[in-house]
ZADRENVEX-35951 format. One line per 3 residues: number of its first residue (from 0); their letters; for each residue x, y, z of C-alpha. Coordinates in steps of 0.1 Angstrom, whole numbers. Example, Ala and Ser with C-alpha at 12.3 -4.5 7.8 and 13.67 -1.06 7.14 Angstrom:
BEGIN
0> as> 123,-45,78 ~ 137,-11,71
This chain:
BEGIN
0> xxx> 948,1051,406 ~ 977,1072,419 ~ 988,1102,400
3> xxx> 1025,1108,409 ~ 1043,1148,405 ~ 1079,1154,408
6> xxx> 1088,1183,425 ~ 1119,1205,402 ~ 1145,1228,418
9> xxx> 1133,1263,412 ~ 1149,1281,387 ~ 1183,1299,395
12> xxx> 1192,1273,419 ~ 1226,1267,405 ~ 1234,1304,404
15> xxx> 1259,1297,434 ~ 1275,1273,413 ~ 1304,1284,392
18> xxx> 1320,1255,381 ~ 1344,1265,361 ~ 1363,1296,387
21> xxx> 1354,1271,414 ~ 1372,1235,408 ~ 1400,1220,385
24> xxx> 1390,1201,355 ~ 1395,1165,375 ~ 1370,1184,398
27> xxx> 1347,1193,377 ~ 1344,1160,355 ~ 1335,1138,387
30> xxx> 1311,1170,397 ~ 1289,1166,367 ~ 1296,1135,356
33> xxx> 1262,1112,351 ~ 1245,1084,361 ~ 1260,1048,370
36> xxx> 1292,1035,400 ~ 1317,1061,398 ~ 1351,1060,419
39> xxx> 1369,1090,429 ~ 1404,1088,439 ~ 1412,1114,456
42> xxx> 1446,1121,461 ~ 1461,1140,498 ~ 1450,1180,494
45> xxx> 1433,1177,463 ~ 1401,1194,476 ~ 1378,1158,480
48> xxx> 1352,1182,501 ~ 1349,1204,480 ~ 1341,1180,453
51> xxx> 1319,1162,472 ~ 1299,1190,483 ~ 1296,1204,443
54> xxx> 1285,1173,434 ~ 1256,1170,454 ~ 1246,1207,449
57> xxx> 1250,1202,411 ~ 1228,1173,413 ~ 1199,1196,435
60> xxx> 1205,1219,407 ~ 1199,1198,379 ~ 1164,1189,393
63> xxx> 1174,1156,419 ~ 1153,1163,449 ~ 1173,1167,481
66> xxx> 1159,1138,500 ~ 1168,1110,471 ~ 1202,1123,478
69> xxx> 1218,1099,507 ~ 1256,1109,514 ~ 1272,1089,543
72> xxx> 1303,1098,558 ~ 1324,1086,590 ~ 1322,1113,618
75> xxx> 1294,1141,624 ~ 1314,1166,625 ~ 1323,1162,586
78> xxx> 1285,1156,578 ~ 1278,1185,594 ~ 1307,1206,573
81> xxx> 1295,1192,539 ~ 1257,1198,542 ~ 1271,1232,556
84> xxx> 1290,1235,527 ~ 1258,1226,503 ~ 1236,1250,519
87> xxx> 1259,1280,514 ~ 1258,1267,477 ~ 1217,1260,471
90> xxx> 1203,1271,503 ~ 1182,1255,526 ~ 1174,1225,505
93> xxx> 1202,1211,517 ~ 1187,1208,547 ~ 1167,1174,533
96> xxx> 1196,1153,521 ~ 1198,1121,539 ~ 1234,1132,550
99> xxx> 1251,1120,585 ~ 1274,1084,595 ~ 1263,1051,587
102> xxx> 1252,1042,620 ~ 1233,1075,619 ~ 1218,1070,591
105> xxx> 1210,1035,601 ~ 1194,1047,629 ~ 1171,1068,611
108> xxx> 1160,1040,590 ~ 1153,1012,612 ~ 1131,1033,629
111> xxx> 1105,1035,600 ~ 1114,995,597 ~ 1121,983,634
114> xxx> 1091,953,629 ~ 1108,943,599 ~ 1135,928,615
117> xxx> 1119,916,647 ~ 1125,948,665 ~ 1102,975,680
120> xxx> 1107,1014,669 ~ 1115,1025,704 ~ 1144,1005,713
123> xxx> 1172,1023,729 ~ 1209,1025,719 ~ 1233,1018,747
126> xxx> 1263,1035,752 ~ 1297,1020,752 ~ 1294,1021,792
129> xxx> 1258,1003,792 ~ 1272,980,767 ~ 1302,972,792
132> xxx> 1278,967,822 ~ 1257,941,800 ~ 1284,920,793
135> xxx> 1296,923,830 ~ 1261,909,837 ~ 1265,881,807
138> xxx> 1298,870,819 ~ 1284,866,856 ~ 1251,851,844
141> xxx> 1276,825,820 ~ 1293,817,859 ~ 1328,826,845
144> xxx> 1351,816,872 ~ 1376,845,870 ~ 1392,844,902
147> xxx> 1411,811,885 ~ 1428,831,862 ~ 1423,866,845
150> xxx> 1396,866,824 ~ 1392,900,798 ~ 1376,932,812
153> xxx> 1343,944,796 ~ 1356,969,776 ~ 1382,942,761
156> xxx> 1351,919,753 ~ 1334,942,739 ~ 1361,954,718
159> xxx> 1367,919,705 ~ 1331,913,696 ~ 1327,947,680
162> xxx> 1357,935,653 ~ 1342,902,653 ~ 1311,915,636
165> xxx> 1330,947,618 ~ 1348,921,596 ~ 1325,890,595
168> xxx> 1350,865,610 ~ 1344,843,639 ~ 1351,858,671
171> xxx> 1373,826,680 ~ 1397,838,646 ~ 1399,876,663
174> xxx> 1410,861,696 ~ 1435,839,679 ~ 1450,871,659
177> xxx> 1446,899,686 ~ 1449,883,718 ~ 1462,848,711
180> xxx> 1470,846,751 ~ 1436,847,762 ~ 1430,814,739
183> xxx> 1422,790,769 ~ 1390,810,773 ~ 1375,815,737
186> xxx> 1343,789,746 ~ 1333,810,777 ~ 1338,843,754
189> xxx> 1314,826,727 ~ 1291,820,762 ~ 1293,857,770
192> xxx> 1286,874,734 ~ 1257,846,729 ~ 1240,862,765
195> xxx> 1247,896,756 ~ 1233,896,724 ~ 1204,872,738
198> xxx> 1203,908,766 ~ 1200,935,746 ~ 1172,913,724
201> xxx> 1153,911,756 ~ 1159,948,762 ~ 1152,963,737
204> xxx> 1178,977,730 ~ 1205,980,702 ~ 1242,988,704
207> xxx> 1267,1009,677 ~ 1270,975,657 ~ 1234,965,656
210> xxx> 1223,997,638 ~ 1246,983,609 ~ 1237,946,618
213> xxx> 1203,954,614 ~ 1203,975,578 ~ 1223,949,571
216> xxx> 1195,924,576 ~ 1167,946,563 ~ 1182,950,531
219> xxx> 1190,913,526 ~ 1155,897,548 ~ 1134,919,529
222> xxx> 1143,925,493 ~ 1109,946,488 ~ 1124,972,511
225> xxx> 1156,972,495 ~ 1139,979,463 ~ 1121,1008,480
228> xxx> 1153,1021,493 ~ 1169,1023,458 ~ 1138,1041,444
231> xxx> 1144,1067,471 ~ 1176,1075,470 ~ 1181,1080,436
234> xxx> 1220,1090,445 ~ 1242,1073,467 ~ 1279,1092,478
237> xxx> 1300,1077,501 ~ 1331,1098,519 ~ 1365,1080,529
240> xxx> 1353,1048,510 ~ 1388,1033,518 ~ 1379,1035,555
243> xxx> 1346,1012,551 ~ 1343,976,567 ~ 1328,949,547
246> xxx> 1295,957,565 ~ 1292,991,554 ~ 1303,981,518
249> xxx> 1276,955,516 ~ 1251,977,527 ~ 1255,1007,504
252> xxx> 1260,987,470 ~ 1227,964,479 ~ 1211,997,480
255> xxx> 1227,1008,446 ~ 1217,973,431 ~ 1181,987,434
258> xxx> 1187,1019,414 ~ 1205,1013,387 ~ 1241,1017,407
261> xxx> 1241,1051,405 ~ 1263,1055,434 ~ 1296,1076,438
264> xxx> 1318,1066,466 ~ 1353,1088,472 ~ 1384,1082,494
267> xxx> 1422,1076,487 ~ 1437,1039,483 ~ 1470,1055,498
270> xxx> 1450,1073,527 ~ 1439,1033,538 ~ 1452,1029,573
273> xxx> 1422,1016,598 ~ 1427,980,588 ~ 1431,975,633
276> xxx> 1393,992,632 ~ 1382,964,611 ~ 1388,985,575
279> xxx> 1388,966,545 ~ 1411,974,513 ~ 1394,955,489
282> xxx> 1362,982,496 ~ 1383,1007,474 ~ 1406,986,458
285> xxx> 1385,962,440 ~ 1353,985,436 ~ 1352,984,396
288> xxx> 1351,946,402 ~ 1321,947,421 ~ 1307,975,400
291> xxx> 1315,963,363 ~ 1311,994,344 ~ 1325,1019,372
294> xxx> 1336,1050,358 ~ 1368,1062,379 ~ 1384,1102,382
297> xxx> 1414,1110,399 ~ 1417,1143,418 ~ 1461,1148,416
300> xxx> 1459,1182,418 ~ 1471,1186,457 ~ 1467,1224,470
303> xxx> 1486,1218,506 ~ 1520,1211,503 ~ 1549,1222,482
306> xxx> 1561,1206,458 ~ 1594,1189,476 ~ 1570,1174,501
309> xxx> 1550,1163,479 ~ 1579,1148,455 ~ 1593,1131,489
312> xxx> 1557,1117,495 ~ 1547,1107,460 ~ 1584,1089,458
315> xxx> 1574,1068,492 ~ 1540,1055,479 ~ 1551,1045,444
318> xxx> 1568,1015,462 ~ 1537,997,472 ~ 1523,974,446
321> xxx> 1485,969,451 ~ 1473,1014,443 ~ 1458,1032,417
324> xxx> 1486,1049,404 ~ 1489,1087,410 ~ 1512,1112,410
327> xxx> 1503,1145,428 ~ 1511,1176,417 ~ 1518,1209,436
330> xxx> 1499,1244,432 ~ 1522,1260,455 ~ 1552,1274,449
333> xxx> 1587,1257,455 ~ 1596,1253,493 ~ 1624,1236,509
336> xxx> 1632,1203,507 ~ 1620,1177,534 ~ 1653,1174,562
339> xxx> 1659,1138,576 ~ 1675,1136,607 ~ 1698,1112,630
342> xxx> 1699,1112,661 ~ 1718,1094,686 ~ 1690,1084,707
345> xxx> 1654,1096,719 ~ 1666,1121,744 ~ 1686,1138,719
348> xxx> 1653,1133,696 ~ 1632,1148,718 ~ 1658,1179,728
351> xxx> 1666,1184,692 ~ 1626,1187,677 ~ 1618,1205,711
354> xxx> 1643,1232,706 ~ 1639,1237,669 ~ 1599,1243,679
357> xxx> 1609,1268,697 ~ 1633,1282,674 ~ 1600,1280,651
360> xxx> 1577,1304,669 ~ 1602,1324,675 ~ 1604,1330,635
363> xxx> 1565,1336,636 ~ 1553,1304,635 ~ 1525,1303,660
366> xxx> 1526,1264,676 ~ 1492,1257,667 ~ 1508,1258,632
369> xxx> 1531,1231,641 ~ 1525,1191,650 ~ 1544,1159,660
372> xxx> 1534,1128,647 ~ 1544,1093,657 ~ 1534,1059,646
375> xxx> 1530,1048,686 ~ 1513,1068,716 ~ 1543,1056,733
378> xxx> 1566,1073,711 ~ 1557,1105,728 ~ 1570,1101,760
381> xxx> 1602,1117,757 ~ 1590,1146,741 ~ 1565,1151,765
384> xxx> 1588,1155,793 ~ 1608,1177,775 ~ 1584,1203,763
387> xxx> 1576,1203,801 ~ 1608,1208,813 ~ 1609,1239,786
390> xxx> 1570,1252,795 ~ 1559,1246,758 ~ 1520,1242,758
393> xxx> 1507,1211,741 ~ 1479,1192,731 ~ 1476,1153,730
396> xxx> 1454,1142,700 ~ 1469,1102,705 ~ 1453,1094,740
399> xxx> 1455,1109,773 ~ 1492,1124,779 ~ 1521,1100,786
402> xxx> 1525,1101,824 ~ 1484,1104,834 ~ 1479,1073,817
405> xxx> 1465,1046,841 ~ 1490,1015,835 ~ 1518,1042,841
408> xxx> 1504,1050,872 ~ 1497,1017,883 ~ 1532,1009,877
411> xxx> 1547,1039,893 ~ 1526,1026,922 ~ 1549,994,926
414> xxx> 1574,1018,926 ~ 1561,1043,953 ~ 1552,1017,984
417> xxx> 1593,1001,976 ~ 1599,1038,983 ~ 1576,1050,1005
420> xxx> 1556,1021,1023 ~ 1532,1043,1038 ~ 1515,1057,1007
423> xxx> 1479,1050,1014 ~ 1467,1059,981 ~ 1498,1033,958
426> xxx> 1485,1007,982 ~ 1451,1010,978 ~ 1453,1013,937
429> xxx> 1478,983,940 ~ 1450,964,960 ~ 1423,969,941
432> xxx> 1436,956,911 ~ 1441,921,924 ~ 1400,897,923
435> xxx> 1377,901,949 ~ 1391,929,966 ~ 1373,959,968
438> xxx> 1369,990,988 ~ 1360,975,1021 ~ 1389,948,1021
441> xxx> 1415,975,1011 ~ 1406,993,1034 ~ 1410,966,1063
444> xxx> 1446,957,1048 ~ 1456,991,1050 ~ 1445,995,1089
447> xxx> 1461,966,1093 ~ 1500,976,1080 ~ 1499,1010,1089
450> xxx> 1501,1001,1124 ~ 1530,981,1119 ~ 1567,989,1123
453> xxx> 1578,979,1096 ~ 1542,988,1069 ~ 1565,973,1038
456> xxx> 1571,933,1061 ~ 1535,936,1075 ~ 1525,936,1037
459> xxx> 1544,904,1029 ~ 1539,885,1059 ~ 1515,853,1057
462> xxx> 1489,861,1083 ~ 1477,894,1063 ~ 1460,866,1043
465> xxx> 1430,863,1064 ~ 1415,898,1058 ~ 1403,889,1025
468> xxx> 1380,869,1013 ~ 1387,827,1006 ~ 1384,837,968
471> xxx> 1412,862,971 ~ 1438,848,991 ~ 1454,827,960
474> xxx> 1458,858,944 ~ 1468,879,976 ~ 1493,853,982
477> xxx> 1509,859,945 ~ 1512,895,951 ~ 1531,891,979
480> xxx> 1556,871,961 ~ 1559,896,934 ~ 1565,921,960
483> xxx> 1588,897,981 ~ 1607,896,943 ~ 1608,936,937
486> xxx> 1625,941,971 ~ 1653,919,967 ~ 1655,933,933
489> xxx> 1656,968,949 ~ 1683,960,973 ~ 1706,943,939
492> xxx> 1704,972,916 ~ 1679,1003,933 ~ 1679,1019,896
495> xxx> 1650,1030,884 ~ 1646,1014,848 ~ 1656,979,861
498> xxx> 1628,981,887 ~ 1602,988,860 ~ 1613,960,839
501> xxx> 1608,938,869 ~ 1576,951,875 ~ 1565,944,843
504> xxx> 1578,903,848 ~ 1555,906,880 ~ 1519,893,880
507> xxx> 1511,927,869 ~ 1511,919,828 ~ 1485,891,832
510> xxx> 1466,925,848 ~ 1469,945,821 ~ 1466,920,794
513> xxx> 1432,917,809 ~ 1418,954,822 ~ 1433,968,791
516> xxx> 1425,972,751 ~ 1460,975,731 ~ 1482,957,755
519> xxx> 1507,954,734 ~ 1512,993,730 ~ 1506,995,766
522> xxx> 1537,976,773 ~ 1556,997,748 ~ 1544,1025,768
525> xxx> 1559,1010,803 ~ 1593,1002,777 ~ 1592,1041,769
528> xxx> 1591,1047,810 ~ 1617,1028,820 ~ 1639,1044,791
531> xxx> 1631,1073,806 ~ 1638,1064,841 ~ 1678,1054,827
534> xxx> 1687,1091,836 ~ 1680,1086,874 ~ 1705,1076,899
537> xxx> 1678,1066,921 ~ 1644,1057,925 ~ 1639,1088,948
540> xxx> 1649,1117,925 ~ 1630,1095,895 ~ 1597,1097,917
543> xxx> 1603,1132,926 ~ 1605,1144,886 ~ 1577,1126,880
546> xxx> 1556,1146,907 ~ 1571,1176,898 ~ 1560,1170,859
549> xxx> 1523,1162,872 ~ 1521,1197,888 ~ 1536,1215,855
552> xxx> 1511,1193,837 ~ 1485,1206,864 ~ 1494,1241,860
555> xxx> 1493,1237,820 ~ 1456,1226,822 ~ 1448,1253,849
558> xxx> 1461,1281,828 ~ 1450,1273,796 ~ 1418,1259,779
561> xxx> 1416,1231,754 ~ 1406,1258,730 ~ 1440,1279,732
564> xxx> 1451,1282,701 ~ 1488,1284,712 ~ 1494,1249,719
567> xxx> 1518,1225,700 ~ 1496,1192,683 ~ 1514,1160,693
570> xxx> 1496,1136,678 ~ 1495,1094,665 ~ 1494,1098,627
573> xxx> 1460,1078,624 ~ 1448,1108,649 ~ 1462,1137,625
576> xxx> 1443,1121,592 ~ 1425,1145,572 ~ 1445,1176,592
579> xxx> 1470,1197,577 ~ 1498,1220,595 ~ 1527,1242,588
582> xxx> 1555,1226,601 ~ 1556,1187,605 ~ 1576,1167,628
585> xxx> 1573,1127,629 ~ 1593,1110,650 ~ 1613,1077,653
588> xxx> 1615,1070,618 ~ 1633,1035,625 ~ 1630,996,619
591> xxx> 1607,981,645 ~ 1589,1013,654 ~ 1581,1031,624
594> xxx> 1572,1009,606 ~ 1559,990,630 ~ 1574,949,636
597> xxx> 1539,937,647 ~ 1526,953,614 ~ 1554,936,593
600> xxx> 1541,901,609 ~ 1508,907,592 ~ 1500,897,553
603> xxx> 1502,929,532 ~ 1512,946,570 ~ 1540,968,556
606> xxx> 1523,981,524 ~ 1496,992,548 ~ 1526,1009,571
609> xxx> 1538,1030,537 ~ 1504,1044,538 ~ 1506,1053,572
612> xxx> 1534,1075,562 ~ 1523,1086,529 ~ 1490,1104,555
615> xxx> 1523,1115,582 ~ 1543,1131,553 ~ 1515,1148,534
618> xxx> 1503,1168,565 ~ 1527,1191,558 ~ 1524,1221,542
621> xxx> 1556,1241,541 ~ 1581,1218,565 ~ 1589,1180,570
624> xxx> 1613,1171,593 ~ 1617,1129,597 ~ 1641,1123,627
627> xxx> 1654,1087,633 ~ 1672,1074,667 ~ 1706,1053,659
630> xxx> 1705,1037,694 ~ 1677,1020,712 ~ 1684,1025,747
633> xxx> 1656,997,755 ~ 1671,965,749 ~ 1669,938,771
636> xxx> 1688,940,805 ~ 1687,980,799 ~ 1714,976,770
639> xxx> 1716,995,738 ~ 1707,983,706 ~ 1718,999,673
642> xxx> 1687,1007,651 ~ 1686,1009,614 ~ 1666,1040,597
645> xxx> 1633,1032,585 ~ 1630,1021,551 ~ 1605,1046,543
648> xxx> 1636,1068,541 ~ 1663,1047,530 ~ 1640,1036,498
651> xxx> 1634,1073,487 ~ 1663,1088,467 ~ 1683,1108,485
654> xxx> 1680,1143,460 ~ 1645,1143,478 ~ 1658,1153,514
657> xxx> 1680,1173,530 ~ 1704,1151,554 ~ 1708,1169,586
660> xxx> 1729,1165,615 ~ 1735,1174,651 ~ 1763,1187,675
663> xxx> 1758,1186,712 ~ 1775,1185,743 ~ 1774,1153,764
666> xxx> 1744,1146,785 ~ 1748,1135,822 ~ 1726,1113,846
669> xxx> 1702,1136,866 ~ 1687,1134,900 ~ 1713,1134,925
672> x> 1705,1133,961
């Protein structure tokens, strides 16, 4: 016979907890609310840590030992703040809740249960980089002929499997929606995934997705753990519940089946915008559903922004039908209203925010108070060069900055050998690119035109062929007819822009298509540099700015550390979720960008695009600007299209902003020789 003792909180353990100086009454009902599936909607800046944190220290208080606590959340960093956050409020107790990510947590449990599920306890976890050279492995041991045609990088595969199993659909439906032009190939992809799952078995070893895969599995294989697991954790909370896949939703409310669905999950139906990470809306949305009985508090009181922002932001979301309905209110005092801005294109864009930044810290706002948001990285680019050309420090929270990114580079190394035809290092990255060349064959090609009179003709001419391999001559030979078509381009029209654009008609997008994850903002990106290039004369004084903004960029990294608090955020919004500045900037606020046309294309696509907004607008604490371009300088051919404001502004009335407007002196090409 077993005698069993429960352990109490020792008396005075709640002393840290004043409730009522501490939160709001919203606050304070979800904080001590009791037992059963409770939904928190937690509006932008209404203090969702802080009622996450009270709520499992009120529960330590009231006698719920710390380890039948289990509070997931999506990054380390905020587990890490809100059992930080506990501790300062109870003490080192905290210290015992089952607090950290899923796949954390997962982790910790399979290893107690690793021969459950076929497994043993000292598998590894591979990396994404060991997870890349396994499927290189898989897709050679599967005898993929991929000098035929491009076949998708590693890190694309993996990417595409990863969503495959993040939202339960076949991976044959994921190709069809995300990468429809690598269709032909979907049976050898199926081959691949079915050997490098078959791999890591054999190995041992588990990657990001298996640690869910395999809760997953335990919970539903053997129901007497699940049962066990419920007992535990007597208390399940879940941060940022909108931002859960269908996995991670199945997993936590088969654990709350086993104890009584006490579990309290928290997040903001407006605040959904990961559906491209495999996120699923109906987590949040249809919760009480799945959870008859659920008891649901809504935190409206937001401490962050003033109360125009808020009016402007509150005004935006009420147009999307499937919410909970909310309305945040302000604590602050009134501020100025939120100022929407035309421009007449993206340089003026750019000159206009990167002047009135300026203008900014020179009224004491430090620029580590200040950010620039944008819907695409590629939206950046102009900016980027600007704040450059002016020496404004900045930080890139959307990806690596504009001009160091890799297809940029690969494309401004067309660009340089049309130029220059002795450039070593363009030639060699141009190379390498193409199947079954490598180091050793590049660098025989390379010995073999530098000699020539005329590097640029030795490149194109036939015999060049047999220096490479029987496998790479098809593709050799299609390079050189690309090249063969960018030099009579050159000698039509030698500007700039129109030579990217024909780069990118080149053999080149079947590359990136296939080295490359989010081709299709990749190719906005290459878009963005030719729109950039339009103020060049030639493609000499274009190559030169863009050395001479690689040094400034050099110099900027030299001088400074990451840590440097004065640097200026520029940053995708999905990037700046959960962050909060000053001033706010977010940039080209027009049809087709912002919100995005691929997004519209999509079922419930441009509900999800209002949220994405709704998170841009409310990061803002005392300033919104929204600036829209009325000409897109992209359009086919290098013409200009006129662009229509977003709707996002034109459907909020216009009491709620301040319409602003520009004078400046005309602009002139730059870059004579």
């Amino acid at each position: 016979m077993t005698r069993t003792f429960t352990l109490r909180a020792s008396p005075g353990a709640d002393l840290a907890l004043d409730l009522v100086r501490d939160l709001n009454e919203a606050q304070r009902a979800a904080v001590t609310c009791g037992e059963g599936p409770k939904l928190v909607i937690a509006g932008a800046g209404s203090g969702k840590t802080r009622t996450i944190t009270y709520r499992v220290a009120w529960l330590i208080s009231r006698g719920v030992q710390p380890s039948q606590v289990l509070l997931a959340t999506f990054t380390n960093k905020a587990a890490r703040e809100m059992l930080g956050r506990v501790e300062s409020l109870i003490g080192a107790a905290a210290s015992q809740v089952w607090g950290g990510t899923f796949h954390a947590l997962g982790n910790r449990l399979l290893r107690r249960h690793a021969p459950l599920v076929g497994l043993r306890s000292n598998y590894s976890i591979l990396d994404e980089e060991d997870q890349r050279d396994l499927i290189k492995v898989a897709i050679t041991e599967a005898k993929v002929k991929v000098e035929e045609k491009r076949f998708p990088a590693p890190a694309l595969i993996e990417d595409l499997i990863s969503i495959s199993f993040n939202t339960q659909r076949p991976l044959a439906d994921v190709v069809e929606e995300r990468t429809p032009h690598f269709l032909e190939w979907v049976e050898a992809l199926q081959e691949v995934s079915r050997r490098y799952h078959a791999k890591k078995r054999a190995a041992n070893a588990l990657d990001y997705d298996d640690l869910l895969r395999f809760w997953l599995a335990l919970l539903e294989g053997r129901p007497e753990v699940a049962a066990k697991l419920g007992a535990q954790f007597r208390h399940l909370l879940v941060d940022e519940y909108q931002d859960t896949n269908v996995v991670q939703a199945q997993i936590i409310e088969r654990i709350a089946a086993h104890n009584g669905r006490t579990l309290m999950v928290v997040g903001d139906d407006s605040q959904s915008i990961y559906r491209f990470r495999g996120a699923h809306y109906d987590n949040i949305l249809k919760f009480p559903e799945r959870n008859p009985g659920t008891e649901i508090f809504k935190l409206e009181v937001n401490y962050r922004s003033t109360p125009q922002i808020l009016d402007f932001a509150n005004a935006s979301i009420a147009n999307n039908a499937l919410q909970y309905r909310k309305t945040l209110t302000a604590r602050r005092p009134e501020g100025v209203l939120p100022v929407v801005l035309p421009l007449n294109d993206v340089y003026q864009e750019a000159a206009f925010v990167a002047e009135r930044i300026l203008q900014l810290r020179d009224e004491g706002v430090p620029l580590a108070d200040m950010a620039v948001l944008y819907r695409a990285h590629a939206h950046s680019s102009m900016l980027q060069a600007e704040l450059i050309k002016r020496n404004v420090p900045y930080e890139v929270r959307s990806g690596v900055r504009f001009f160091e990114q890799a297809h940029i580079k690969d494309v401004v190394a067309y660009l340089k050998i049309l130029e220059n035809p002795l450039d070593e290092i363009a030639w060699r990255r141009l190379w390498l690119m193409l199947p079954r060349i490598g180091n050793a064959t590049a660098a025989k090609l390379w010995e073999a035109i530098a000699k020539a009179a005329n590097p640029l003709q030795a490149a194109l001419a036939e015999p060049l062929g047999g220096l490479v391999a029987p496998s790479a001559r098809a593709s050799l030979t299609r390079f050189q007819r690309d090249l063969r078509a960018l030099r009579a381009r050159l000698d039509e029209d030698p500007h700039p822009a129109q030579l990217i654009a024909a780069v990118v008609e080149t053999g080149y997008l079947d590359y990136l298509r296939s080295q490359y994850e989010g081709a299709e903002a990749r190719l906005q990106d290459l878009q963005q540099l030719a729109v950039f290039a339009r103020t060049y004369r030639s493609l000499r004084s274009f190559l030169s700015e863009l050395v001479l903004l690689g040094e400034l960029y050099g110099q900027d990294v030299q001088g400074r550390s990451t840590q440097d608090p004065e640097r200026l955020i520029l940053s995708s919004v999905h990037q700046a979720k959960g962050l909060e500045w000053r001033t706010v900037f977010i940039l080209r606020l027009c049809e087709g960008d912002f919100p995005s046309q691929a997004a519209l294309r999509e079922e419930q696509g441009e509900e999800e695009e209002r949220r994405i907004f709704y998170v841009a607008s409310t990061r803002a604490k005392d300033e919104l600007y929204l600036t829209h371009p009325l000409i897109d300088l992209g359009g086919r051919g290098g013409g200009s299209v006129l662009l229509q404001p977003s709707r996002f502004i034109r459907e909020v009335r216009f009491t709620l902003y301040e319409q602003g407007e520009i004078d400046e002196a005309p602009r002139y090409a730059v870059g004579e020789d």
